[in-house]
BATORNU-684380 format. One record per residue (C-alpha): residue number from 0; residue in one letter; chain; x, y, z. Coordinates in steps of 0.02 Angstrom, whole numbers, m for minus. Layout:
residues N
{r NUM; A; A; {X; Y; Z}}
...
//
This chain:
residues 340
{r 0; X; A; {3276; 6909; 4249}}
{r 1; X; A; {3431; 7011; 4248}}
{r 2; X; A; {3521; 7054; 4089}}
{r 3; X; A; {3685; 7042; 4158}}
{r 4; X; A; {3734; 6883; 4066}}
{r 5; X; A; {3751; 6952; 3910}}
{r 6; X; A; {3913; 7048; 3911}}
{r 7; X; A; {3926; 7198; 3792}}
{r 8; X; A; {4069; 7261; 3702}}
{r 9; X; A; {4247; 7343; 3790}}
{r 10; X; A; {4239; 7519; 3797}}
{r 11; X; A; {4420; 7573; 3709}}
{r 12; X; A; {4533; 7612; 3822}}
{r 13; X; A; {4575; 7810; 3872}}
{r 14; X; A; {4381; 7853; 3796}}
{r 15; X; A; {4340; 8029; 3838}}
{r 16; X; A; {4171; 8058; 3933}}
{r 17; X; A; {4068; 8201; 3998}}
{r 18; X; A; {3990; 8088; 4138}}
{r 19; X; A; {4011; 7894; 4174}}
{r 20; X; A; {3851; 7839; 4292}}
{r 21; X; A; {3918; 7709; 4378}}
{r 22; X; A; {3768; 7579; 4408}}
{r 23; X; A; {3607; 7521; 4312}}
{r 24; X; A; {3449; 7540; 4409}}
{r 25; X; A; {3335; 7633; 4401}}
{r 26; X; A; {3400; 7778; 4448}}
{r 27; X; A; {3573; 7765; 4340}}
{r 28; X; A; {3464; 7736; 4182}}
{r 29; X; A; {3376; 7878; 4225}}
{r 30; X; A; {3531; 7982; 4233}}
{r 31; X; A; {3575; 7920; 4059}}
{r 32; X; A; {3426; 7941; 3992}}
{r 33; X; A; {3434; 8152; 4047}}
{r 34; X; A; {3620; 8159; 4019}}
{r 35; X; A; {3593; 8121; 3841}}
{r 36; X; A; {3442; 8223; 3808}}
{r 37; X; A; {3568; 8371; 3890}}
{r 38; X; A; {3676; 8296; 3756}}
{r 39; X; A; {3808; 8239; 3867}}
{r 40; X; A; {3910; 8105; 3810}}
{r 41; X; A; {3883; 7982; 3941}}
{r 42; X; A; {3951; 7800; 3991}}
{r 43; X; A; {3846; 7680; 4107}}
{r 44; X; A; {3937; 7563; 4205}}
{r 45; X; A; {3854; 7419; 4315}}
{r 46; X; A; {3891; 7237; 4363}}
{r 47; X; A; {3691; 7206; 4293}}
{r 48; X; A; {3548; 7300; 4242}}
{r 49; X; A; {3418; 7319; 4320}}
{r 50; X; A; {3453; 7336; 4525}}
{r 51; X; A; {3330; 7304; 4636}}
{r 52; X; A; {3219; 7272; 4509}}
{r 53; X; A; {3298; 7085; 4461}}
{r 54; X; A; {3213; 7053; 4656}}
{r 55; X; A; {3066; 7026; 4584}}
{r 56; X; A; {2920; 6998; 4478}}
{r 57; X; A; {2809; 7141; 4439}}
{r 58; X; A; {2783; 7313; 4449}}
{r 59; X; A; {2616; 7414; 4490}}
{r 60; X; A; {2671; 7552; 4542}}
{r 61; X; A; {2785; 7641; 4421}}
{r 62; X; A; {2666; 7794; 4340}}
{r 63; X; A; {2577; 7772; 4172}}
{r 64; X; A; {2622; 7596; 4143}}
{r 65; X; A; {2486; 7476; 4262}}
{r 66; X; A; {2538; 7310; 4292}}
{r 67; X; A; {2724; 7247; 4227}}
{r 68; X; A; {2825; 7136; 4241}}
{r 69; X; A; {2994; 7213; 4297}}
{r 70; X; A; {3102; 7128; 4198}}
{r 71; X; A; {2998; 7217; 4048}}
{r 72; X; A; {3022; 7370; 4148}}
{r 73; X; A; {3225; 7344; 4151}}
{r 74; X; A; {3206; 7329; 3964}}
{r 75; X; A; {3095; 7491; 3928}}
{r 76; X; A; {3233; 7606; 4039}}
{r 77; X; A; {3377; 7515; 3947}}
{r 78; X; A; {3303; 7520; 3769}}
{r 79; X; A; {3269; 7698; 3817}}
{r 80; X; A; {3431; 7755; 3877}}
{r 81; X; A; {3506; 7683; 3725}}
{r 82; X; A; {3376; 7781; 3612}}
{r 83; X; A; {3445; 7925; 3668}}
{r 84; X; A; {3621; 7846; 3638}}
{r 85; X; A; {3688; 7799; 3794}}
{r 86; X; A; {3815; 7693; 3801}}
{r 87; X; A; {3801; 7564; 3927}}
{r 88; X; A; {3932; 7433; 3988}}
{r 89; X; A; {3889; 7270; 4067}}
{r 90; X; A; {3942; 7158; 4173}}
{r 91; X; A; {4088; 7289; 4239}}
{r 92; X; A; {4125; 7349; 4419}}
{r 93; X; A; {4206; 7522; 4435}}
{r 94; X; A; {4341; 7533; 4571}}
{r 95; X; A; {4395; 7698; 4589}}
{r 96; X; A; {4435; 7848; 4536}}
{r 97; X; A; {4566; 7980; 4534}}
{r 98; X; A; {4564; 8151; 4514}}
{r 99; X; A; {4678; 8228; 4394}}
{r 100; X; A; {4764; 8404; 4385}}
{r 101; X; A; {4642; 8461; 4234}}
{r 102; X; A; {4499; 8406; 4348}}
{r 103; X; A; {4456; 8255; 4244}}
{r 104; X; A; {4415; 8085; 4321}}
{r 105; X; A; {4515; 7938; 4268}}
{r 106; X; A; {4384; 7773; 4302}}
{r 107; X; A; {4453; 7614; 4332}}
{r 108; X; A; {4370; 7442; 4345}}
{r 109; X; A; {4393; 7248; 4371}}
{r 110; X; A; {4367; 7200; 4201}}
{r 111; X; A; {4499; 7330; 4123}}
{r 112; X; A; {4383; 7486; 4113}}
{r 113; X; A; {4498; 7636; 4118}}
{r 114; X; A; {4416; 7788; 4040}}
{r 115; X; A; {4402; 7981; 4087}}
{r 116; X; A; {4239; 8074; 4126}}
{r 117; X; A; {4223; 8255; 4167}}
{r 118; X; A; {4094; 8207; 4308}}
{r 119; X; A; {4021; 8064; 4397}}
{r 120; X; A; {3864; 7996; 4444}}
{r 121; X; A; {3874; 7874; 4572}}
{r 122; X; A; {3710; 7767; 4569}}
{r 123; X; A; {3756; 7584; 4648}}
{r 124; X; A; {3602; 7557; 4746}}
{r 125; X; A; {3596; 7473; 4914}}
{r 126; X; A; {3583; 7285; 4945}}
{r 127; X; A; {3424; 7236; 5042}}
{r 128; X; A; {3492; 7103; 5179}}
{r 129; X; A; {3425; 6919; 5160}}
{r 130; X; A; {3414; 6794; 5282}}
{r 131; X; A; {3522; 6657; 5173}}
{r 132; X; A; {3404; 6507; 5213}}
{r 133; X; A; {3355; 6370; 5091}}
{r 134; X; A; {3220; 6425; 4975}}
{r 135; X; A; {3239; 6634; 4991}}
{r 136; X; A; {3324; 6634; 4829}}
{r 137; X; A; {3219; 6493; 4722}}
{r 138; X; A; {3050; 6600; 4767}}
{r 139; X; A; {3119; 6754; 4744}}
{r 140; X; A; {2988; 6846; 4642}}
{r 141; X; A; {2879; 6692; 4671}}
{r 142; X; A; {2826; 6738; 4857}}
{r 143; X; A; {2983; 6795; 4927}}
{r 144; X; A; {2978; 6980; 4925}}
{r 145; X; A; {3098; 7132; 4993}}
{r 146; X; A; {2976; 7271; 4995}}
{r 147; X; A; {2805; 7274; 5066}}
{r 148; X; A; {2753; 7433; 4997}}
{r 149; X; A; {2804; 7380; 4830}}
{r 150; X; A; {2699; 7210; 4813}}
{r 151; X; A; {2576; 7207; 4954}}
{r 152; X; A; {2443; 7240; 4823}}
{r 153; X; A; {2498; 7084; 4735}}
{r 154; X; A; {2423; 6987; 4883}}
{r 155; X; A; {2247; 7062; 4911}}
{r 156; X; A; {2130; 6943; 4952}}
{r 157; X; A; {2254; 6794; 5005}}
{r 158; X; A; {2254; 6697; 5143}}
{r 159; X; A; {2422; 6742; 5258}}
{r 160; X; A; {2597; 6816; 5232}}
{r 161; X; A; {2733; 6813; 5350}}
{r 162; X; A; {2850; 6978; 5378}}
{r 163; X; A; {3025; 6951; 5452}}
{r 164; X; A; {3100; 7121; 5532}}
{r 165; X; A; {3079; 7215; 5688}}
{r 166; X; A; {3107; 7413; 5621}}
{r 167; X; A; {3006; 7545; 5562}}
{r 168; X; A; {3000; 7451; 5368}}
{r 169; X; A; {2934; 7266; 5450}}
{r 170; X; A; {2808; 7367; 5548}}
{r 171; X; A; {2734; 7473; 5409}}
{r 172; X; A; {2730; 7340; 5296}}
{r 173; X; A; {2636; 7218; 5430}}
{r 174; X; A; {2523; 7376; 5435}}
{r 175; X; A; {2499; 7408; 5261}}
{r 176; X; A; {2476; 7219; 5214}}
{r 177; X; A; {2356; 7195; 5357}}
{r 178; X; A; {2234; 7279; 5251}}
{r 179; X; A; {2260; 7168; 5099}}
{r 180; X; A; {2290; 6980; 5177}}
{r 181; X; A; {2161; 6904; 5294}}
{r 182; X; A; {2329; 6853; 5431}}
{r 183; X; A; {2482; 6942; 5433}}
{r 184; X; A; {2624; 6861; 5543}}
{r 185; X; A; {2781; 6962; 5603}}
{r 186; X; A; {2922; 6868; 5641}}
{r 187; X; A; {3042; 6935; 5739}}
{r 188; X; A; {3217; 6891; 5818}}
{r 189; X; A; {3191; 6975; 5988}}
{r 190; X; A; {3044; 7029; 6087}}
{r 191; X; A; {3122; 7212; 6089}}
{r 192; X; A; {3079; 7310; 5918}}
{r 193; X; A; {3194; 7457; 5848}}
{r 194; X; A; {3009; 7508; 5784}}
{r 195; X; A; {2946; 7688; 5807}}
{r 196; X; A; {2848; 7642; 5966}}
{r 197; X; A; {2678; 7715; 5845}}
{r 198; X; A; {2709; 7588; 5737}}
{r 199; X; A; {2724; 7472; 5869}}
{r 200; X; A; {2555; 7501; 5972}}
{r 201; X; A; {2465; 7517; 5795}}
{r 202; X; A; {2515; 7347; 5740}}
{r 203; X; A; {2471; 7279; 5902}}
{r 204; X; A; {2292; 7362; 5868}}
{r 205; X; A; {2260; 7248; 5706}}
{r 206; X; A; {2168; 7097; 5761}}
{r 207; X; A; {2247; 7030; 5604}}
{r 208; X; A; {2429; 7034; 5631}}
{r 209; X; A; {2504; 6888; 5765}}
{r 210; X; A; {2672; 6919; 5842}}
{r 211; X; A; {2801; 6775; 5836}}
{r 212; X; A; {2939; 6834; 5929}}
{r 213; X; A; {3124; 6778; 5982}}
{r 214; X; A; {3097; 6675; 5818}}
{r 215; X; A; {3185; 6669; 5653}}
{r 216; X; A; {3128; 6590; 5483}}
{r 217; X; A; {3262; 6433; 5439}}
{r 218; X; A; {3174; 6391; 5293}}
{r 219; X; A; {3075; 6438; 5150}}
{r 220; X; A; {2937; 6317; 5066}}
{r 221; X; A; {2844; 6287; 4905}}
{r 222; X; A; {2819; 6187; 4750}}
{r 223; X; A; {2813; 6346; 4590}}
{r 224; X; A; {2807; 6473; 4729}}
{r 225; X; A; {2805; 6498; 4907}}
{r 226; X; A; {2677; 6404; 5004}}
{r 227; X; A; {2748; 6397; 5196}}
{r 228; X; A; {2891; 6436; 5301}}
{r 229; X; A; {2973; 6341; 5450}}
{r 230; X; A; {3011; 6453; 5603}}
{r 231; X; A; {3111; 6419; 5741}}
{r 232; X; A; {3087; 6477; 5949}}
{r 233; X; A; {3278; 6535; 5970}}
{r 234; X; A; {3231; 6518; 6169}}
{r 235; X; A; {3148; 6357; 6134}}
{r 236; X; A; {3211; 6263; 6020}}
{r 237; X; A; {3028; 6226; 5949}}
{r 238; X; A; {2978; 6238; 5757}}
{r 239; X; A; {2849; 6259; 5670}}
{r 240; X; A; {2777; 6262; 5489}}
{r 241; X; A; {2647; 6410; 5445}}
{r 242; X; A; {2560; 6408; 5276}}
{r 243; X; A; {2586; 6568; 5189}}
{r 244; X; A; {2575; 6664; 5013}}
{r 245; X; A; {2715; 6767; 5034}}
{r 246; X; A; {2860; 6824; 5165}}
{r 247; X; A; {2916; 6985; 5140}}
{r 248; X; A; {3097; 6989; 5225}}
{r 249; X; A; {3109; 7174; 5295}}
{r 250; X; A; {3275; 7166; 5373}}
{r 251; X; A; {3382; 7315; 5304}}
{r 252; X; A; {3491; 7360; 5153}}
{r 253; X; A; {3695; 7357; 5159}}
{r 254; X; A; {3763; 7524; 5085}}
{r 255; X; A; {3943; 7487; 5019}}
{r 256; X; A; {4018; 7605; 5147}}
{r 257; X; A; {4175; 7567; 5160}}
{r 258; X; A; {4196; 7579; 4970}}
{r 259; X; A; {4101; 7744; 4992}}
{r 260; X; A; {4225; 7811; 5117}}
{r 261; X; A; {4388; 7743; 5025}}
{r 262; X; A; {4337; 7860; 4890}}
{r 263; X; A; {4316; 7994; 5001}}
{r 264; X; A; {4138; 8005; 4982}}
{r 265; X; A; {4028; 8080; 5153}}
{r 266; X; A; {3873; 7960; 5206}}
{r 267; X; A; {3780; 7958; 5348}}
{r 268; X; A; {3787; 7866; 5511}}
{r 269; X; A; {3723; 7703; 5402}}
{r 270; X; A; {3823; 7730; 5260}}
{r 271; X; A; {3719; 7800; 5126}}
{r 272; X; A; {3817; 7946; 5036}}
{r 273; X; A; {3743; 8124; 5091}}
{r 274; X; A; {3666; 8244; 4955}}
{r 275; X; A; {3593; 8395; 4963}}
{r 276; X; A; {3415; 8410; 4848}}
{r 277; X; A; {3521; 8437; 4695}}
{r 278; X; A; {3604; 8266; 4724}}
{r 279; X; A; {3752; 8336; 4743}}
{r 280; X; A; {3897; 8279; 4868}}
{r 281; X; A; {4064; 8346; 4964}}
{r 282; X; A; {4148; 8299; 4817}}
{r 283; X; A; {4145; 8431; 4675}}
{r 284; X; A; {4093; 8363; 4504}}
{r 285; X; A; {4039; 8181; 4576}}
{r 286; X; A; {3849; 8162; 4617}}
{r 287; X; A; {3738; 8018; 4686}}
{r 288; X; A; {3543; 7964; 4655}}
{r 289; X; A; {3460; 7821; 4702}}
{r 290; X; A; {3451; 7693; 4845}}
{r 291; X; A; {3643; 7745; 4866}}
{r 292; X; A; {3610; 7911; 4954}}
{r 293; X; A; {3544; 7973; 5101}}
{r 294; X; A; {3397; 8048; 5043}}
{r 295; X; A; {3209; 7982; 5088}}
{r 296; X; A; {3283; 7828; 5168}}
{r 297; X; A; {3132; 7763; 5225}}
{r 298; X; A; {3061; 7756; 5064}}
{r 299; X; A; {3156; 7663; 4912}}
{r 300; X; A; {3045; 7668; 4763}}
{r 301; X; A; {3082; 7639; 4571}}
{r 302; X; A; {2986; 7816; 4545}}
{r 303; X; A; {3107; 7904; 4662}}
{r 304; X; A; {3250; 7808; 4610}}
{r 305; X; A; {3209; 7855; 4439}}
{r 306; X; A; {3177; 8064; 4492}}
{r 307; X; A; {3354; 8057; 4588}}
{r 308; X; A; {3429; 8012; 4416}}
{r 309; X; A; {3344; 8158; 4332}}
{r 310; X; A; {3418; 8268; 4449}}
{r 311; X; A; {3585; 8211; 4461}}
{r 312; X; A; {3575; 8192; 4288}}
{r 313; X; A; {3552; 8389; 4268}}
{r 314; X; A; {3650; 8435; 4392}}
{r 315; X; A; {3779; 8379; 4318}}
{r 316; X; A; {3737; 8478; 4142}}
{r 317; X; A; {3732; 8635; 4258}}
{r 318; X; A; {3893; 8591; 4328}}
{r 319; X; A; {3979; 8545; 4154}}
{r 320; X; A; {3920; 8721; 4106}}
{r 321; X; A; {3964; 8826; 4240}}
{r 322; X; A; {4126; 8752; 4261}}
{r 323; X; A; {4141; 8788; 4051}}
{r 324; X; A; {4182; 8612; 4042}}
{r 325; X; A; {4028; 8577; 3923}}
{r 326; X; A; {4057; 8570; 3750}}
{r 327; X; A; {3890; 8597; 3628}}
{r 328; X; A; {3883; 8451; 3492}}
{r 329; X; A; {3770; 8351; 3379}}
{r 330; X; A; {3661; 8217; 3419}}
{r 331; X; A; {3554; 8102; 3296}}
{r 332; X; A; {3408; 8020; 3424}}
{r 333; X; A; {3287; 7940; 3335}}
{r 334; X; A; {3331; 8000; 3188}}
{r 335; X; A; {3330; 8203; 3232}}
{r 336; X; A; {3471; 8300; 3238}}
{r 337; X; A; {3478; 8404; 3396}}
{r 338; X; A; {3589; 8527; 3416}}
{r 339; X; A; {3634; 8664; 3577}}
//
């Protein structure tokens, strides 16, 4: 589904920007999309488009627009961003940045990117951990699924799903889907949970969820989509096959961290980059939105993802103002000329 394939064309070398977003999900489309209505010259960067979003199949949650299919939703923010005239660079990963005297950023990456940008959004995302067994990445979108509050309406009515995690997400999505599936079964490593010990006794409570513990999915079945998975007793040695319509793998996300720190970025104890509700972060003129930052980490949708772009995205205006760095100019969208 993602539209990283198609490569787009170099950005000349030593362009001049107001902001370069780097990253294009949700949330760094977003940005564009507001940066250019601020009419801020802006460059988005990203090794694909679309995020989280190429993880799976549809959408039913994202305001105004029912049912979609997300690749169709990848498509709407891109074709929007670029209404507004965003330019947007693909496949590229940015690798840095330094500051300069003036207070410009020079932004490098792999593929030869090496422009300047008054500001910086910094919109990457997270990477939801998998559990790298055969099958997880055939059926993604087709059963395999990395957010239970996302797709659990997707499975109302259907027989059983399987949820692999033992934290706060794995719980409240066992929860949540118990109210959708007829069997929910939680598949954990250990018989300890890192579960909110609520979330714990009220998942016990449904008569509907079945604990299979100090067990780990090795494998991930189906024909067109998911149809079982094979789960192992780690104490045991002991498999078995369960017929499912779905696993939802709740195990975490992977914040580039170390990345984050080498550019001198702050994040929290799990490495998600701290902002304050303006998105902003210890470093002046560089700001963050999305599944990137610290904020509402227990709940990573494409609406929020989306609103965190918005913000950053006028953030920076206000900064790029205050700072007099902000230039007033012309800009034809959709064939209107607006001008500050």
């Amino acid at each position: 589904m993602s539209l990283r394939l198609r490569a787009t064309k170099k950005i000349p070398r030593g362009e001049e920007y107001d902001v370069v977003i780097v990253g294009g999900g949700p949330a760094g489309l977003s940005a564009a999309i507001y940066a250019q209505r601020f009419l801020l010259k802006s460059l988005v960067v990203a090794k694909e488009i679309g995020g989280q979003l190429n993880l799976t199949d549809s959408v039913d949650d994202y305001p105004g627009l029912g049912r979609i299919r997300a690749s169709d939703l990848v498509n709407k923010f891109k074709r929007h961003a670029e209404m507004f005239k965003a330019t947007i660079y693909y496949p590229e990963e940015v690798t840095g940045w330094e500051r300069l005297p003036d207070g410009r950023f020079r932004v490098k990456g792999k593929r030869g990117l090496d422009v300047y940008a008054k500001a910086i959004i910094m919109a990457v995302g997270s990477v939801r951990r998998k559990l790298g067994v055969p099958g997880e990445r055939e059926f993604a979108g087709k059963g395999v699924s990395y957010c239970s509050v996302c797709d659990a309406p997707f499975y109302a009515g259907k027989d059983s799903v399987v949820v692999v995690g033992g934290g706060d997400a794995a719980f409240e999505g066992a929860i949540l889907l118990s109210g959708y599936v007829k069997k929910v079964y939680l598949v954990h490593r250990r018989t300890e949970f890192r579960a909110k010990p609520f979330f714990v006794e009220v998942a016990k409570s449904k008569p509907n969820i079945e604990f299979v513990l100090d067990s780990v999915v090795t494998e991930i079945k189906g024909k067109d989509k998911v149809e079982s998975v094979v789960v192992k007793n780690k104490k045991t040695g002991e498999t078995r096959e369960i017929k499912v319509d779905g696993i939802f793998i709740e195990i975490g996300f992977e914040p580039p961290k170390e990345w984050f720190h080498k550019l001198g970025l702050e994040t929290d104890e799990a490495g998600y980059i701290k902002v304050d509700e303006w998105m902003r972060t210890n470093i002046e003129g560089v700001f963050a939105a999305g599944d990137c930052t610290s904020q509402w980490p227990g709940f990573r949708q494409v609406v929020t993802a989306a609103a965190m772009g918005a913000v950053a995205a006028y953030s920076t205006y206000n900064y790029l103002v205050e700072k007099g760095l902000y230039k007033p100019q012309k800009a034809d969208v959709g064939g209107t000329i607006f001008e500050r």
